[in-house]
The first five atom37 places (N, CA, C, CB, O) and aatype in JSON, in Angstrom:
{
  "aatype": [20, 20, 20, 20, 20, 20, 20, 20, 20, 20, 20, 20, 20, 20, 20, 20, 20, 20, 20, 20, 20, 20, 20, 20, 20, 20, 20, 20, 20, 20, 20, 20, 20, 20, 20, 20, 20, 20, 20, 20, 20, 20, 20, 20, 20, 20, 20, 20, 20, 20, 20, 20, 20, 20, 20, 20, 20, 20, 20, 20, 20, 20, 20, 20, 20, 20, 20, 20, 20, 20, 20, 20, 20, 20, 20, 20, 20, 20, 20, 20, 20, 20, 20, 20, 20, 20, 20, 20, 20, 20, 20, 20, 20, 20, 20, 20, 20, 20, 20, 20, 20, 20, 20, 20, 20, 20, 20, 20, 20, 20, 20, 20, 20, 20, 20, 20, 20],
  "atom_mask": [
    [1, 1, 1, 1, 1],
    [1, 1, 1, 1, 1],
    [1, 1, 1, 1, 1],
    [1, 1, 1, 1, 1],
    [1, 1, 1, 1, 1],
    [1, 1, 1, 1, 1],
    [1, 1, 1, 1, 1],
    [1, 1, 1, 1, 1],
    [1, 1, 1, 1, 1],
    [1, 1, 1, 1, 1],
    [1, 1, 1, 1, 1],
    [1, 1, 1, 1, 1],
    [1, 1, 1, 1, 1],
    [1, 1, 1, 1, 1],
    [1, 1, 1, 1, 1],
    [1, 1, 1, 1, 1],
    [1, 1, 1, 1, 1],
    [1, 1, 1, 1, 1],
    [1, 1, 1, 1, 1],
    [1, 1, 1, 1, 1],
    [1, 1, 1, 1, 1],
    [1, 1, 1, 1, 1],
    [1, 1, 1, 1, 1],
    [1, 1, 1, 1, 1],
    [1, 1, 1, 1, 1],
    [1, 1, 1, 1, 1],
    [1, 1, 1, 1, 1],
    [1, 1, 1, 1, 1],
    [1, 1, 1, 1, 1],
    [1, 1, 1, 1, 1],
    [1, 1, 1, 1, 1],
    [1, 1, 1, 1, 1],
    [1, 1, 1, 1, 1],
    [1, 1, 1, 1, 1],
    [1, 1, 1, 1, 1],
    [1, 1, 1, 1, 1],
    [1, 1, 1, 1, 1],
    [1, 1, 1, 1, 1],
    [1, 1, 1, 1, 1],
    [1, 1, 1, 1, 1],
    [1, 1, 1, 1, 1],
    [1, 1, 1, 1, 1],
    [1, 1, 1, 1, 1],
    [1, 1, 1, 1, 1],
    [1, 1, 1, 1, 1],
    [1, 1, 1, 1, 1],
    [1, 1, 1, 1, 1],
    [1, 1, 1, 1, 1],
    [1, 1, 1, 1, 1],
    [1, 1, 1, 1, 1],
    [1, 1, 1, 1, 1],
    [1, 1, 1, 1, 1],
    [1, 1, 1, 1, 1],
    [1, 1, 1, 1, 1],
    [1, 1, 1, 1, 1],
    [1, 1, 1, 1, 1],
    [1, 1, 1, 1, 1],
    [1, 1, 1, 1, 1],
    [1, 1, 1, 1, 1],
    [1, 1, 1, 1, 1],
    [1, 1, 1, 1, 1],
    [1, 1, 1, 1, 1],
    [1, 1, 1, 1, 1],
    [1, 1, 1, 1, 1],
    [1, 1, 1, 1, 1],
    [1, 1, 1, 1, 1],
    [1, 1, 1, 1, 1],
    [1, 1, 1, 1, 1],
    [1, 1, 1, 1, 1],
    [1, 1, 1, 1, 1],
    [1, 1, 1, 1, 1],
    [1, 1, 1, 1, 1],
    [1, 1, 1, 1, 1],
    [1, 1, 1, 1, 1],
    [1, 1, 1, 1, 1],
    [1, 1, 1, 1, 1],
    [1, 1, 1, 1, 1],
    [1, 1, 1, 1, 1],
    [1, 1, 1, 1, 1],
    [1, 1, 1, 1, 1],
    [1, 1, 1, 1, 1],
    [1, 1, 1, 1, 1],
    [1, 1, 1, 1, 1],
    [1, 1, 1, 1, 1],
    [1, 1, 1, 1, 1],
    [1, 1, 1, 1, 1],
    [1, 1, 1, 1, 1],
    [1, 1, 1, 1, 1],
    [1, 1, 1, 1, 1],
    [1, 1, 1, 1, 1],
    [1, 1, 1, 1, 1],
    [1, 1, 1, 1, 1],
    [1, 1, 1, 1, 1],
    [1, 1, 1, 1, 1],
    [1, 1, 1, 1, 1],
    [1, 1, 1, 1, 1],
    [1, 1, 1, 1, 1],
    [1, 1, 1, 1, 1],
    [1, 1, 1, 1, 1],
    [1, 1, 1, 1, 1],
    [1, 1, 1, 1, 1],
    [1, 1, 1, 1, 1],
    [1, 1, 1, 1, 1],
    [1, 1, 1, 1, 1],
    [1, 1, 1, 1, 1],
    [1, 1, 1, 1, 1],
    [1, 1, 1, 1, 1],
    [1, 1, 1, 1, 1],
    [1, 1, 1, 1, 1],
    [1, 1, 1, 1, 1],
    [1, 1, 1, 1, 1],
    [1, 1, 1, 1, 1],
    [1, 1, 1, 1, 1],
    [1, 1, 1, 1, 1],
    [1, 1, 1, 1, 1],
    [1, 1, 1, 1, 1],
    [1, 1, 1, 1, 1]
  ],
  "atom_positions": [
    [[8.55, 5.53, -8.44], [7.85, 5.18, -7.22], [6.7, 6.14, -6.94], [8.81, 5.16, -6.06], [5.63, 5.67, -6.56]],
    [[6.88, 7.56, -7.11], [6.08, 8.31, -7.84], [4.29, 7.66, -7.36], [6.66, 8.09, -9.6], [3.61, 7.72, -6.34]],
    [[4.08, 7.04, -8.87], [2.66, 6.4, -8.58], [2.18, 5.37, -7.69], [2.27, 5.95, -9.56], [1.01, 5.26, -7.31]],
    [[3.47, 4.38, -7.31], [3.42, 3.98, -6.75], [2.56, 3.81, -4.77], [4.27, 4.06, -7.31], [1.85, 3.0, -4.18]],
    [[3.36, 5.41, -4.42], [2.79, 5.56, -3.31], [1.23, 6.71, -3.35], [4.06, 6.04, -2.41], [0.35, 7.03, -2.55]],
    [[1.52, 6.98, -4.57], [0.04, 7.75, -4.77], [-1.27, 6.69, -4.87], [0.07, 8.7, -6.33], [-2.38, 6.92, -4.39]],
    [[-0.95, 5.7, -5.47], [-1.6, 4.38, -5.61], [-1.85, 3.77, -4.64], [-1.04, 3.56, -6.26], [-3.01, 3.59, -4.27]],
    [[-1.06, 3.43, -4.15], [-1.59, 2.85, -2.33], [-2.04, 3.8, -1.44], [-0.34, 2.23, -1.34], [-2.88, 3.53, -0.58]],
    [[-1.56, 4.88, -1.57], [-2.19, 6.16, -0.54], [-3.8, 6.17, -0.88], [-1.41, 7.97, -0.98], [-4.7, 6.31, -0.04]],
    [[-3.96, 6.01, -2.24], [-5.68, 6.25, -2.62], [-5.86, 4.76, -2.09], [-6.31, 6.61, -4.65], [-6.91, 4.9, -1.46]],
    [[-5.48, 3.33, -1.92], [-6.17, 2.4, -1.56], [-6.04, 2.14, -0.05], [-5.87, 1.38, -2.35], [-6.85, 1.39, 0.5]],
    [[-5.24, 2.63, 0.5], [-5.29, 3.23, 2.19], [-6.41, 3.93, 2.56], [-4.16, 4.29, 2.59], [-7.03, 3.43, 3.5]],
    [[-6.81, 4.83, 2.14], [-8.01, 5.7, 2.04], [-9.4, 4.92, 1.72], [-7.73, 6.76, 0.91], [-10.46, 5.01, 2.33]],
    [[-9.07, 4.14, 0.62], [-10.23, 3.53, 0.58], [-10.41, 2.05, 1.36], [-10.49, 3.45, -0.8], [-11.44, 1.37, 1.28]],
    [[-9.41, 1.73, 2.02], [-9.68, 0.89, 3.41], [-9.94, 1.76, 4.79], [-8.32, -0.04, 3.72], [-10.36, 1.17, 5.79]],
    [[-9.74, 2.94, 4.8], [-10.0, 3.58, 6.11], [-11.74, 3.58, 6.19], [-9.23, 5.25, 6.16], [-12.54, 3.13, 7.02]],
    [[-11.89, 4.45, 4.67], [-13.43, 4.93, 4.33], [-14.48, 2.9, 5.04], [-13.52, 5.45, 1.63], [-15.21, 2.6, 5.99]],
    [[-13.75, 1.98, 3.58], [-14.59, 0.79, 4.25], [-14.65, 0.3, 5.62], [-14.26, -0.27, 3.69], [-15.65, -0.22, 6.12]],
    [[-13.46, 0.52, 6.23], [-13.34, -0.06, 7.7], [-14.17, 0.88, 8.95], [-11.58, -0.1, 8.08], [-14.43, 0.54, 10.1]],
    [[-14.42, 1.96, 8.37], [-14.98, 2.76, 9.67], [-16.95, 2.84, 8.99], [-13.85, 4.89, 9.87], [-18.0, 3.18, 9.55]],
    [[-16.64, 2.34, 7.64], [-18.3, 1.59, 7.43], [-18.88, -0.03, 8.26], [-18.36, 1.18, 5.54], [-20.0, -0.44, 8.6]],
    [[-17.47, -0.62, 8.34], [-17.54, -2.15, 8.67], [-18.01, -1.81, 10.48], [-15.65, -3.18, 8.33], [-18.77, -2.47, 11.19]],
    [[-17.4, -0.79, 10.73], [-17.13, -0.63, 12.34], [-18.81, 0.11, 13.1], [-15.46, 0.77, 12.57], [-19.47, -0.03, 14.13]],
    [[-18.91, 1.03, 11.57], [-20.57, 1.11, 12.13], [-21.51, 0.61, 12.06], [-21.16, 1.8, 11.95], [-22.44, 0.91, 12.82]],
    [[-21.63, -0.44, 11.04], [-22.49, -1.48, 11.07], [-22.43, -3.0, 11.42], [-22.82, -1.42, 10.09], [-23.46, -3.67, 11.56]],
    [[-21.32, -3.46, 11.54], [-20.99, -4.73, 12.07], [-20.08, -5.19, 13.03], [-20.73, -5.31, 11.27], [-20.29, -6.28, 13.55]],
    [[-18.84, -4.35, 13.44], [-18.33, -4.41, 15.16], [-19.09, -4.43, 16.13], [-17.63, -3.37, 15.65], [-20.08, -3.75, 15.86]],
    [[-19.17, -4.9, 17.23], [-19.53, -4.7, 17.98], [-19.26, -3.39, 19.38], [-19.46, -5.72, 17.96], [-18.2, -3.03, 19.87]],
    [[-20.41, -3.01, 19.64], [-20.37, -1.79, 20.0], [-19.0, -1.26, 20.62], [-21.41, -1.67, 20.83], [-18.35, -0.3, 20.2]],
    [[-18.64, -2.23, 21.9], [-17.72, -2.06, 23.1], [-16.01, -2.41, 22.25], [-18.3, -3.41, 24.58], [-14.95, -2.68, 22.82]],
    [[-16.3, -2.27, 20.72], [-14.92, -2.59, 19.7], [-14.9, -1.45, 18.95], [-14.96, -3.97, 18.61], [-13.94, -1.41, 18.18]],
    [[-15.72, -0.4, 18.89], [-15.69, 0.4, 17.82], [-14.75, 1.62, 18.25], [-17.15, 0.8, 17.39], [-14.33, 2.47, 17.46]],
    [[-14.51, 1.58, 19.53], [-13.26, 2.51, 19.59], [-11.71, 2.44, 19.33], [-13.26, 2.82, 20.65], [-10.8, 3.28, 19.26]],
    [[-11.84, 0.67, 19.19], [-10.43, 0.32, 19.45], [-10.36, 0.77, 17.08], [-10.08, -2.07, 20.49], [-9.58, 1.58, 16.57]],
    [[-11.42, -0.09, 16.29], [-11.57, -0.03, 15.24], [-11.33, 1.5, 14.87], [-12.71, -0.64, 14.99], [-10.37, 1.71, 14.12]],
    [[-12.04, 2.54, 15.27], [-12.21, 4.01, 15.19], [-10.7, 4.63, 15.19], [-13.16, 4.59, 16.5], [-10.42, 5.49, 14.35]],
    [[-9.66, 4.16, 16.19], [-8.51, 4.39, 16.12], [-7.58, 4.15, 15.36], [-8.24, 4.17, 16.79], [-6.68, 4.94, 15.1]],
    [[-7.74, 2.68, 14.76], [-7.39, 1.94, 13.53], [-7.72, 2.91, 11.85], [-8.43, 0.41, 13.69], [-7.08, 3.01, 10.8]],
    [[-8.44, 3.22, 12.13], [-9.21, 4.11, 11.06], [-8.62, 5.34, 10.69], [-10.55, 4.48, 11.51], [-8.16, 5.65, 9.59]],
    [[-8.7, 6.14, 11.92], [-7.96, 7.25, 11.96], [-6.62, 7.26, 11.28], [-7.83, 7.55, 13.22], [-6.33, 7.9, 10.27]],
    [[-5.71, 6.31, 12.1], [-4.45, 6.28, 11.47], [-4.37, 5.79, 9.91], [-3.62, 5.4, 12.31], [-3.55, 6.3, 9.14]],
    [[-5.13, 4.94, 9.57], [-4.91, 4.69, 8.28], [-5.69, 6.22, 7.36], [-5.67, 3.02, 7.97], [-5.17, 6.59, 6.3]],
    [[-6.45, 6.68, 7.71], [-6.49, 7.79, 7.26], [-5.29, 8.89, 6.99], [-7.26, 8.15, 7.95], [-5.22, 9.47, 5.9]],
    [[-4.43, 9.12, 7.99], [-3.77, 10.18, 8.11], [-2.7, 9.55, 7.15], [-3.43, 10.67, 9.6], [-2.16, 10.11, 6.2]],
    [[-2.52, 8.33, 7.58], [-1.26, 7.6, 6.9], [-1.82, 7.52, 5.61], [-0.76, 6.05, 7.51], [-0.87, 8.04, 5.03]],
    [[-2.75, 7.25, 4.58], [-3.32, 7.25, 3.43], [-2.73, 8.77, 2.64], [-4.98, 7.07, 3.7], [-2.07, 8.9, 1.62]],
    [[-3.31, 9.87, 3.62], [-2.66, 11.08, 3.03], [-1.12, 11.61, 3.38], [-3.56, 12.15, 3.41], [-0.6, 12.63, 2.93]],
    [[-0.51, 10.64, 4.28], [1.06, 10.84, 4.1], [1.18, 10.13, 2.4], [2.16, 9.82, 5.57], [1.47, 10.64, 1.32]],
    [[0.82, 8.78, 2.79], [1.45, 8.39, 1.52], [1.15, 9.16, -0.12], [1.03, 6.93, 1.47], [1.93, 9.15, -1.07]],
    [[-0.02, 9.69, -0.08], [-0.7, 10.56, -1.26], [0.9, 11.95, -1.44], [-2.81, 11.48, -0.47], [1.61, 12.25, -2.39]],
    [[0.87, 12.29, -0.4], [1.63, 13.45, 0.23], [3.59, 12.97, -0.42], [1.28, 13.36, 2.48], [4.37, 13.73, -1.01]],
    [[3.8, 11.71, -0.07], [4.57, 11.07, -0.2], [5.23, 10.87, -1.66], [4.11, 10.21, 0.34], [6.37, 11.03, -2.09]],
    [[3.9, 10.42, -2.26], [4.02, 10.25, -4.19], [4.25, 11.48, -4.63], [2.55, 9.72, -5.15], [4.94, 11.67, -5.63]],
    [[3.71, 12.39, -3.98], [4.18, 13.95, -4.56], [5.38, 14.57, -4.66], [3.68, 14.88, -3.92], [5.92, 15.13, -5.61]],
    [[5.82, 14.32, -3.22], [7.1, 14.58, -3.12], [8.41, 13.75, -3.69], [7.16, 14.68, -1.93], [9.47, 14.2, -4.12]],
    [[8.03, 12.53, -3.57], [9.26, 11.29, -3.88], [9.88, 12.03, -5.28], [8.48, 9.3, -4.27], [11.02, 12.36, -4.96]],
    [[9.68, 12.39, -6.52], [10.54, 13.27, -7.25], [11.56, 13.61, -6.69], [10.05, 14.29, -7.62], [12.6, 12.96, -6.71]],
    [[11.35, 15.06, -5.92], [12.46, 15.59, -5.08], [13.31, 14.84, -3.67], [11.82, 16.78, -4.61], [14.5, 14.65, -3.41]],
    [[12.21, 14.6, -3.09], [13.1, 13.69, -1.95], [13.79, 12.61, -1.97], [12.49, 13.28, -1.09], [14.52, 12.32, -1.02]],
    [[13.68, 11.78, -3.14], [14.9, 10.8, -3.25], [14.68, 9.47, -2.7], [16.12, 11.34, -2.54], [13.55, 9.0, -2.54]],
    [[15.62, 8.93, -2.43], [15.07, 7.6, -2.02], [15.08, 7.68, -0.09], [16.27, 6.19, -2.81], [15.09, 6.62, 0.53]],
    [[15.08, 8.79, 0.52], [14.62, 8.84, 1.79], [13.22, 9.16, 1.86], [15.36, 9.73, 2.52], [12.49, 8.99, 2.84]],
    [[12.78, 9.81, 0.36], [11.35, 9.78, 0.43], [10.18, 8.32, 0.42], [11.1, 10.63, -0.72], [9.04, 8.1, 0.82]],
    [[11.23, 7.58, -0.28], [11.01, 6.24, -0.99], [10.74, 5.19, 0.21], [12.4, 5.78, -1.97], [9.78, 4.47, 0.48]],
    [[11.81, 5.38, 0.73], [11.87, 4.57, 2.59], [10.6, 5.2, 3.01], [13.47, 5.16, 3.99], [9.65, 4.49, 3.33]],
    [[10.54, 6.38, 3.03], [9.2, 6.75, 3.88], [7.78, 6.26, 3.61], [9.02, 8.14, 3.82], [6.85, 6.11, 4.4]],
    [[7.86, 6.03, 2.17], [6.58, 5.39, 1.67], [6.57, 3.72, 1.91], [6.42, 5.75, 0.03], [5.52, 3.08, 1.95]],
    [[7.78, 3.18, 2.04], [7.78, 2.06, 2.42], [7.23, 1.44, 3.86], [8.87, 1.88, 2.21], [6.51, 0.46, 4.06]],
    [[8.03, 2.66, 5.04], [7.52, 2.71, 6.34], [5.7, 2.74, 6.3], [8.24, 4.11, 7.05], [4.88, 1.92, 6.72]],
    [[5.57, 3.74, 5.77], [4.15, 3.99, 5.97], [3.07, 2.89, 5.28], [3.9, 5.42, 5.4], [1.88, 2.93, 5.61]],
    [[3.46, 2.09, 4.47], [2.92, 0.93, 3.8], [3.17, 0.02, 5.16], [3.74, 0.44, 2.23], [2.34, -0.08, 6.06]],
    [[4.26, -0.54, 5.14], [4.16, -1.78, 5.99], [3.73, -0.98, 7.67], [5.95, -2.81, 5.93], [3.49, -1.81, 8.55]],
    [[3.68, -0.08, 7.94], [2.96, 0.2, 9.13], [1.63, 0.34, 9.25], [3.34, 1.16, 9.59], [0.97, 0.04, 10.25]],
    [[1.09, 0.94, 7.93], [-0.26, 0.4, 7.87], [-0.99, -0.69, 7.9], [-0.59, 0.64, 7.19], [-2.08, -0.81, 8.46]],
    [[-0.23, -1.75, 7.1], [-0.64, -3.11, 7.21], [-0.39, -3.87, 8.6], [0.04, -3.81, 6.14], [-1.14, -4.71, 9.1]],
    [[0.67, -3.47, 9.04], [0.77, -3.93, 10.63], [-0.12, -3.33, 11.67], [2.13, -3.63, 11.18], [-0.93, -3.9, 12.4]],
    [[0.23, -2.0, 11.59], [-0.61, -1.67, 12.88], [-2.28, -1.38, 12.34], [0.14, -0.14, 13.73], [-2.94, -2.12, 13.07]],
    [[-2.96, -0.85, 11.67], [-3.93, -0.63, 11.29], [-4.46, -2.31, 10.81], [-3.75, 0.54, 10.32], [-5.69, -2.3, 10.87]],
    [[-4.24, -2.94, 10.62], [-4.08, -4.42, 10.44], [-4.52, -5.7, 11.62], [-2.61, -4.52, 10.2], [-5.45, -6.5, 11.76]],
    [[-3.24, -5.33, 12.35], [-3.45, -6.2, 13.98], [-5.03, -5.44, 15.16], [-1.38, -5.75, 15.17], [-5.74, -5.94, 16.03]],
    [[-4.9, -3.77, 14.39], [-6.0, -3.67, 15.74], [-7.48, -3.48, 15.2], [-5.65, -2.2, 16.84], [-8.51, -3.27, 15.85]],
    [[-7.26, -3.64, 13.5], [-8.75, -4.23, 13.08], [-8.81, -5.69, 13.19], [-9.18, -3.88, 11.54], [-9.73, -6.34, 12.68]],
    [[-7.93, -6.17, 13.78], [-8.36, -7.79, 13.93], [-8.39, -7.83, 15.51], [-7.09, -9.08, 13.17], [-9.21, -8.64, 15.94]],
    [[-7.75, -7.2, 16.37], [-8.3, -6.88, 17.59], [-9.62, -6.96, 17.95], [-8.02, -5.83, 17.82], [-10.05, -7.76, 18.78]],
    [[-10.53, -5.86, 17.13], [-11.69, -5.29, 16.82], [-12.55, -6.2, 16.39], [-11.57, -4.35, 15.98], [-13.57, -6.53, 17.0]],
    [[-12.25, -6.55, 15.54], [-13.0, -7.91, 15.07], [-13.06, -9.54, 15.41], [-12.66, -7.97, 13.96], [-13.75, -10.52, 15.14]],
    [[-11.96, -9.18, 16.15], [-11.86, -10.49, 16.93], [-11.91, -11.02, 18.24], [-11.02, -10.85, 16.75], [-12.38, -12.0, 18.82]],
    [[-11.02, -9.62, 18.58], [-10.89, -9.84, 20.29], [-9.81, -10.48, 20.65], [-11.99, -10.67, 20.97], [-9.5, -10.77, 21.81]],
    [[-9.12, -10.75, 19.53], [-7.3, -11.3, 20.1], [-6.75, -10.79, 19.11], [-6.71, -13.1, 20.25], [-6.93, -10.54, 17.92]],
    [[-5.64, -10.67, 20.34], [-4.65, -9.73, 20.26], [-3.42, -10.45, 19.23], [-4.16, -9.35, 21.86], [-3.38, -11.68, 19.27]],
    [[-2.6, -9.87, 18.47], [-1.42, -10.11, 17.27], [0.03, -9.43, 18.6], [-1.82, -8.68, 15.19], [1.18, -9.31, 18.18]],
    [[-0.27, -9.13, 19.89], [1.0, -9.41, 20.28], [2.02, -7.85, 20.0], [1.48, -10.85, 19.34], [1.91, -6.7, 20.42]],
    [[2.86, -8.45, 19.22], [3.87, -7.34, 19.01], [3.67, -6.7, 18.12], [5.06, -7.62, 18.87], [4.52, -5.93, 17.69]],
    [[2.61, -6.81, 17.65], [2.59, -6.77, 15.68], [2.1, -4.92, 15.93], [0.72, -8.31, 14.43], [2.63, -4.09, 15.21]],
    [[1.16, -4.52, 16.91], [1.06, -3.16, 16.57], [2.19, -2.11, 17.08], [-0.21, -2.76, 17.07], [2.39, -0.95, 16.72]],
    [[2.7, -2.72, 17.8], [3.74, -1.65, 18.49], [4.77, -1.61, 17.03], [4.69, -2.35, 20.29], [5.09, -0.6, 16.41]],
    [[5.1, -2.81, 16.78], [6.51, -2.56, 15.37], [5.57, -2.01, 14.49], [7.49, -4.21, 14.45], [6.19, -1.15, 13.86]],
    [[4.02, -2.04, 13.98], [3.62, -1.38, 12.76], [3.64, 0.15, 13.39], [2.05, -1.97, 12.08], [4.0, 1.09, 12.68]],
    [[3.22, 0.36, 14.83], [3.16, 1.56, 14.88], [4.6, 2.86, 14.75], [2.47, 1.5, 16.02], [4.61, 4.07, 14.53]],
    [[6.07, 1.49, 15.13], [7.55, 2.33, 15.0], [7.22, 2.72, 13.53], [9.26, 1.3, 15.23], [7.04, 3.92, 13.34]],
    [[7.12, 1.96, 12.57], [7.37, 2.27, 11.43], [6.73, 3.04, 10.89], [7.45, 1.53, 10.84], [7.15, 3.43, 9.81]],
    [[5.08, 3.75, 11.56], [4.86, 4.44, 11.11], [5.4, 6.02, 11.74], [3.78, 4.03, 10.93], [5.1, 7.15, 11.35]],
    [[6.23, 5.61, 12.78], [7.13, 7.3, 13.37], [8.45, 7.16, 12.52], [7.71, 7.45, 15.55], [9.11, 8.18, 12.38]],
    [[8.87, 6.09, 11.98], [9.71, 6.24, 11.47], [9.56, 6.76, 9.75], [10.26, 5.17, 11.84], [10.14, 7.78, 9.38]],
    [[8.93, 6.14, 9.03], [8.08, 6.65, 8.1], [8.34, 8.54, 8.13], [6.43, 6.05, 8.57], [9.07, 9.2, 7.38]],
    [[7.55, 8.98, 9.14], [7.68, 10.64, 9.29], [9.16, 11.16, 9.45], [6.85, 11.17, 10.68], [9.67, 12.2, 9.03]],
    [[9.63, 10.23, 10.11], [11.13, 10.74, 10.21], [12.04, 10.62, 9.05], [11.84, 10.04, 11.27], [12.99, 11.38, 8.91]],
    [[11.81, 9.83, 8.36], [12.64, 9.72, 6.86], [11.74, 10.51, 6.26], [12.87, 8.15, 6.01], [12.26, 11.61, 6.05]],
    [[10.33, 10.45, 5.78], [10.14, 12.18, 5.26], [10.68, 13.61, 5.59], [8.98, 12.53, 5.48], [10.74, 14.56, 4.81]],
    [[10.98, 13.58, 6.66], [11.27, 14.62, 6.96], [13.04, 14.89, 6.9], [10.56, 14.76, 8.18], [13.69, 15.94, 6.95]],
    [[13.46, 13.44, 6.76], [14.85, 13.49, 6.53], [15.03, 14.07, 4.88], [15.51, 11.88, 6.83], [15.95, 14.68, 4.33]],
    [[13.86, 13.63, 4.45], [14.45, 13.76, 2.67], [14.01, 14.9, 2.38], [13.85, 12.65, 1.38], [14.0, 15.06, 1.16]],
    [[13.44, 16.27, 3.27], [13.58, 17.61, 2.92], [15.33, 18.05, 2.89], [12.65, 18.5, 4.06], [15.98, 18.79, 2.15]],
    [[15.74, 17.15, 4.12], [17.39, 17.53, 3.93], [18.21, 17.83, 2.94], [18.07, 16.7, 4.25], [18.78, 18.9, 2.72]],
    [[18.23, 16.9, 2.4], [18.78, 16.13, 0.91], [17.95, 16.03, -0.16], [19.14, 14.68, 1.05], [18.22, 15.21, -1.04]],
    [[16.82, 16.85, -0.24], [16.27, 16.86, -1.88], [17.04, 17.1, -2.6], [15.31, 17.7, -2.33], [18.16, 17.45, -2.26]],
    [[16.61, 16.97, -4.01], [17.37, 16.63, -4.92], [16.94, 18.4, -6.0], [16.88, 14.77, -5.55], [17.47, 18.61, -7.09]]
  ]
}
């Protein structure tokens, strides 16, 4: 799993990098904060998951969950509020559950310092 989350961590990154290009040249102005926030997190979350592939060796499969969290929370929440942004309607529940999973995500990393291997 290994490359796995190193692999998506570099293509997280390279949706943060395009989306905060999309947000300065084609959002509209009074959207680029909600987009800007969207960005951010997929940033940070890009280098959990980078962070993630490194560790998963030792941490085990609580490291493994964590890269899972942080995948599907990216796609949810970084997801629903670039379509916010770009749209102006709202996905509802969709960022609050992408955003649990991405606290949960940190919390199973941090569980699998417990129990490394």
């Amino acid at each position: 799993m290994q490359r796995v989350w190193v692999g998506l961590g570099g293509l997280a990154g390279f949706g943060a990098v395009a989306m905060a290009a999309v947000a300065a040249h084609v959002v509209a102005p009074e959207a680029r904060g909600i987009v800007a926030s969207a960005v951010q997190m997929e940033g940070w979350h890009a280098l959990a998951l980078l962070f993630t592939g490194l560790w998963s060796p030792r941490g085990g499969r609580l490291a493994d969950a964590a890269g899972f969290a942080f995948t599907l929370g990216i796609i949810l929440f970084c997801g629903a509020v670039y379509y916010l942004g770009l749209t102006g309607r709202s996905l509802g529940p969709v960022p609050p559950a992408g955003g649990t999973l991405l606290m949960i995500g940190w919390l199973l990393l941090g569980a699998s310092t417990l129990r490394s291997r």
